[in-house]
N, C-alpha and C positions, 0 to 999 in steps of 0.2 A: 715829763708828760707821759701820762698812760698811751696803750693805743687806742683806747677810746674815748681823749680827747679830755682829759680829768688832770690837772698839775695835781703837782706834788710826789708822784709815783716814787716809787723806789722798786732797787733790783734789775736784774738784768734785760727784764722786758720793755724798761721805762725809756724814754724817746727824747734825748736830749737836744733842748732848743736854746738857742742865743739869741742877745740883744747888741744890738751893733748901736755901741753909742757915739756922740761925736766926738772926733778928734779935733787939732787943734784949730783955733777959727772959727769952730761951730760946726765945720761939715762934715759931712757923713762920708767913709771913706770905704771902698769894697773889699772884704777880707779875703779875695778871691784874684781880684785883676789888679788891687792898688785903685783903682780908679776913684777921683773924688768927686763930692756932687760939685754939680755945676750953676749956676743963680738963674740960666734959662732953664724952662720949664722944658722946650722943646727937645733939647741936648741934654737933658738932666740923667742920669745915672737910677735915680731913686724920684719916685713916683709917688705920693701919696695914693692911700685906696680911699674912697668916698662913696657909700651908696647915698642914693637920693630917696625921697619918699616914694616914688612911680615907682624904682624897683619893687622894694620890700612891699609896696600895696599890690602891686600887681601878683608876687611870689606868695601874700599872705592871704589876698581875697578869697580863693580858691579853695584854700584852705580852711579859712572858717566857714563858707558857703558850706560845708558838708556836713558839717556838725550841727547847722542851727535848722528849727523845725519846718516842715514841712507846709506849704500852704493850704490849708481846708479848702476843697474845690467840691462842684456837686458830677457826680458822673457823666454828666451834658457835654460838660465843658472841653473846652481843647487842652490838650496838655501843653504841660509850661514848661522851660527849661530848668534843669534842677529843680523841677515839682513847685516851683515857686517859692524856693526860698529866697530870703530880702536879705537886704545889710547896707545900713546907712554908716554912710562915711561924712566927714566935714573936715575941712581945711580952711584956715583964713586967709590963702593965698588964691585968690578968684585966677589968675594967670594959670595956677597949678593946676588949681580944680580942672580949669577945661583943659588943657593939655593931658591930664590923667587920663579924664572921660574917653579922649578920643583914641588914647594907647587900649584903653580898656575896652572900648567897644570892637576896637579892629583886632583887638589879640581876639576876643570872644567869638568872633566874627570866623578866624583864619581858624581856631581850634575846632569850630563847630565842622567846617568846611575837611579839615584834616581827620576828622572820627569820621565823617558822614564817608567819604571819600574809601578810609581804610575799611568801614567794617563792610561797606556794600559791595567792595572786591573781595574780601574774604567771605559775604555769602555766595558769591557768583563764583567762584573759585569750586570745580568739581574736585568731590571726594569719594570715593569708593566705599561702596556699603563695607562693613565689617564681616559679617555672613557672608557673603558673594567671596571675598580673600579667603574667609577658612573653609568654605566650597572650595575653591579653587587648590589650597594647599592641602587638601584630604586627596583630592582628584589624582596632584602631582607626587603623592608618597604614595599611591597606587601603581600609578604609571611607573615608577621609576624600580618598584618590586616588580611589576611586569615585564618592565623592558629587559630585568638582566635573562630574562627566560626567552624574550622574542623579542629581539634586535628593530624588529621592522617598526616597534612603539616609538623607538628613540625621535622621528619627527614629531610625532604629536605629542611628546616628553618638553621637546625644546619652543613648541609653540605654545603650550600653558605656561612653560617655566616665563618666557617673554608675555606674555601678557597679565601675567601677577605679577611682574618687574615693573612693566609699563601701571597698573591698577595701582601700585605702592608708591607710585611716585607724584609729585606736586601737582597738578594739573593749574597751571595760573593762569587766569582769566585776563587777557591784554584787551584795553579800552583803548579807543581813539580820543583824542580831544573832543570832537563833538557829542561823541561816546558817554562822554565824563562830564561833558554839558548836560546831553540829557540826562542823565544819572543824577544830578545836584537839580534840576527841574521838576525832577519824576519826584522828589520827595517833599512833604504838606511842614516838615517842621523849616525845611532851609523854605518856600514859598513863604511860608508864616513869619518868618523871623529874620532870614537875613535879605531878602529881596526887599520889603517895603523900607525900612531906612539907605540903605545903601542907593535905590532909585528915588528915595527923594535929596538924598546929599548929593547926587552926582545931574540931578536934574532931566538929563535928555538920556539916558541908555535904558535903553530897555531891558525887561527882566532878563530874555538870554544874554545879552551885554554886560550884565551884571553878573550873571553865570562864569560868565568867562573869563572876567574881570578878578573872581578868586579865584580861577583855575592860574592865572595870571601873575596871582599874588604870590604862590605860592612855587609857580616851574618858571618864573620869568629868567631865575639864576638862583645857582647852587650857592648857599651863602658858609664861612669857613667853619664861623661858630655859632650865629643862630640856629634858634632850630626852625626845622621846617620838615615835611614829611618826607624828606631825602634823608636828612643827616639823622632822624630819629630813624633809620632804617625800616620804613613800614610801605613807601610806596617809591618805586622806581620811573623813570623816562625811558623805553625801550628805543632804539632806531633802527627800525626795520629795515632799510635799504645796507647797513652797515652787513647784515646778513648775506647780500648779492655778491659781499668781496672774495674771489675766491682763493686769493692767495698773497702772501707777504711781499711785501719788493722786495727785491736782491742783495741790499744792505743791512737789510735785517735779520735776512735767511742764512746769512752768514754772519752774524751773534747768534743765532741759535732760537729764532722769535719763529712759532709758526704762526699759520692764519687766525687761529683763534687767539690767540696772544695779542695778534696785530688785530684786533675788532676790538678786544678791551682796550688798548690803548690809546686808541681812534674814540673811544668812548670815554675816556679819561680827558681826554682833549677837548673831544662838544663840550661834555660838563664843567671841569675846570676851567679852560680855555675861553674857549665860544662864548657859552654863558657868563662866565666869569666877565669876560669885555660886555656883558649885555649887548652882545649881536645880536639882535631879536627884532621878530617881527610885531611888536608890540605895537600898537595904534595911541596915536600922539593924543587921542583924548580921551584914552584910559587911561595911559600911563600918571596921571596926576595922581588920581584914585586910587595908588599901589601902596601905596609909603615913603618908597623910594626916591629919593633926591637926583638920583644920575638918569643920564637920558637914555636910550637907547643908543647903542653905535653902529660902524660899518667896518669889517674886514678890508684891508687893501692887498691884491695878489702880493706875493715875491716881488722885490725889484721896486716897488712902486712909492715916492714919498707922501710923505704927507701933504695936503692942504687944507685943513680941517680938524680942528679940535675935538670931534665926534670923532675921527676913523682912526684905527688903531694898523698898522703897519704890522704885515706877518713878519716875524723875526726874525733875525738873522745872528751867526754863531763868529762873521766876519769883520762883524764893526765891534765896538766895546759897547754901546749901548743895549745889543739885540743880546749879548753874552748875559744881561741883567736881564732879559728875560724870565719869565718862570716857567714857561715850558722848554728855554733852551736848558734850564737847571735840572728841571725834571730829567731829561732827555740824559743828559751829563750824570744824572744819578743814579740813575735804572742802567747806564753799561758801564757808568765808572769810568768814565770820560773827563781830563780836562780841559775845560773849556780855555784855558791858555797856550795849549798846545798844538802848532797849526798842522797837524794832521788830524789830529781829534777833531779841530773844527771842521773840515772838510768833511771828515764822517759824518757829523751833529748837522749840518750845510745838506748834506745828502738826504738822513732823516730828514729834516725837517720837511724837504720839497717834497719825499716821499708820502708824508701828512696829509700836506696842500692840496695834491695829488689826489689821492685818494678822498678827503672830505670837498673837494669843491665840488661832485655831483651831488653831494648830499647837501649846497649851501644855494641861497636864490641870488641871485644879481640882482643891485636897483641901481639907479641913475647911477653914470661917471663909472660904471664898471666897479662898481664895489660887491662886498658880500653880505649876507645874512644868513639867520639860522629860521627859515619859519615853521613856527613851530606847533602852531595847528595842521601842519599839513606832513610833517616829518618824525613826530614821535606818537610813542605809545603809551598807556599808563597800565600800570601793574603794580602787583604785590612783591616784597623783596622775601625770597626764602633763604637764603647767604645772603651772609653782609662779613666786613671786615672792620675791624677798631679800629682807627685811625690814633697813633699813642700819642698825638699833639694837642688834636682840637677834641679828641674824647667823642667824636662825632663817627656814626657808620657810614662805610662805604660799600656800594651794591657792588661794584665791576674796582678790580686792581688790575696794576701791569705787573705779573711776575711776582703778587702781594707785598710789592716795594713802591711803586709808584698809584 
């Protein structure tokens, strides 16, 4: 195979590929572990791939939608989305048909929501005239011939050089939730298009409820391999109160983690974490309207067990179950900790309280002393100027710990 994906190649550049055929009995055996398939599908070794028709229609619609003509409208009229271009599709499977429709209207729905979202913080996002900087950098190659002559320049050398430093840098426009409500209100194409179906599917919410309802869809939790305008690196969740922390606990200051280290980490944890458990403050009758099959849950402090299939118990590094954690793994791979070793647990046991510690002012208490993350009242929304690759899920990441975790 070539590397552009062409058999038959020859020479040194061509990309040799294998078929693993079966061995004796029929089954497929691993040329790598030994390992052989197994008759459950669950435990099986080898997985068939199968796309379904929803993928490829939903991956190809969009696709044709660009190419085919444009709808003839008179200048009166309102504009359409994609200018009114059509494309009729048919299936003989009525079950499919609607099942597609409704992947198809809420993916159109959430994408409409994720442009509208990114481009209107990237106009609200100040940028500094072009003139005013090359004003500014004539000013400072003046100043700076002046000053070797008279010394006394060198302050107002160093307060233009700072302030064409501060003019050349990002200025990012941080939104509140209700911020980003009104923002998705304020605009005539989301009123026109995505408010009147979604308020007449959902019945009783109102147009701001519906507002929030995609702000919902999309920050309710960071998903590993969908995409969504986290993991396509274009809009972040800031936590402002994370900003108040002004120093690392003592266990980490001796790994070598200072305060800014210990904010992203802390921010690796709402995200993956928090989220991740859907600790959220979502409201039990939107959340049908989301996509999402899982409910909302609740944080239980350190210590505390379970009774309750919603709440999710903060981990621990001292039982064998909390060691299968994923934040106690995280924790264990960012210092190169084994979690089999019981001083290493006692350290990973220390972080962790350290965590708890420090995010439970940032989380809300509801009945029975549990936790949450709520989160119209505790984040921010913004533009991501860094991001990091993630080499697994191929997905961006706004905030790392150490560019390891």
């Amino acid at each position: 195979m070539s590397p552009g994906g062409l058999l038959g190649a020859t020479g040194d550049e061509a990309i040799n590929i294998s078929l693993q055929l079966p061995g004796e009995g029929g089954r497929l055996q691993c040329p790598r572990c030994g390992g052989e398939e197994r008759r459950s599908l669950s435990m099986s070794l080898f997985r068939p791939v199968r796309i379904g028709a929803p993928f490829l229609l939903q991956t190809a619609i969009p696709e044709l939608l660009k190419y085919l003509p444009p709808k003839k409208t008179r200048s009166s009229d309102h504009p359409l989305p994609l200018q009114g271009r059509n494309l009729l599709a048919f299936t003989d499977s009525r079950q499919g048909t609607a099942r597609i429709a409704a992947r198809l209207q809420q993916e159109s729905e959430r994408n409409y929501v994720r442009s509208l979202l990114y481009h209107k913080l990237g106009e609200l996002t100040e940028s500094s005239n072009d003139t005013d900087l090359k004003e500014l950098e004539i000013r400072i190659k003046g100043l700076e011939e002046a000053a070797q002559v008279n010394s006394a320049l060198l302050p107002v050398l160093e307060e233009h050089r700072k302030k064409l430093a501060d003019n050349q840098s990002p200025q990012t426009t941080i939104l509140s939730w209700n911020e980003a409500v009104d923002l998705l209100m304020g605009n005539p194409g989301f009123n026109r298009f995505v408010i009147p179906p979604l308020r007449e599917l959902t019945l009783d919410l109102t147009d701001r409820r519906v507002a929030e309802l995609c702000l919902w869809r999309e920050f309710m939790f960071r998903p590993k391999n969908q995409f969504s305008l986290e993991g396509m690196g274009l809009v972040r969740l800031n936590y402002p109160e994370l900003e108040k922390i002004a120093k690392a606990p003592a266990a980490l200051c001796h790994l070598g983690v200072n305060v800014e280290e210990w904010r992203d980490f802390l921010q690796v944890v709402l995200d993956i974490i928090v989220r991740g458990w859907k600790a959220v403050s979502i409201p039990r009758d939107m959340l049908r309207w989301t996509g999402y099959l899982d409910v909302p849950s609740v944080i239980l402090p350190p210590g505390q067990q379970r009774t309750g299939w919603e709440q999710h118990g903060w981990p621990s590094a001292k039982n064998t179950m909390g060691r299968r954690s994923r934040l106690i793994r995280l924790i264990a791979y960012a210092f190169q900790l084994d979690t089999e070793n019981e001083i290493h647990q006692e350290l990973i046991e220390e972080i962790i309280n350290a965590i708890w510690s420090a995010l439970k002012p940032l989380l809300s208490v509801s009945e029975g002393s549990t936790y949450y993350l709520d989160l119209p009242r505790k984040v921010q929304v913004s533009v991501v100027h860094d991001a990091w690759l993630c080499p697994v899920t191929r997905r961006l990441l706004p905030v790392t710990f150490k560019a390891r975790v």
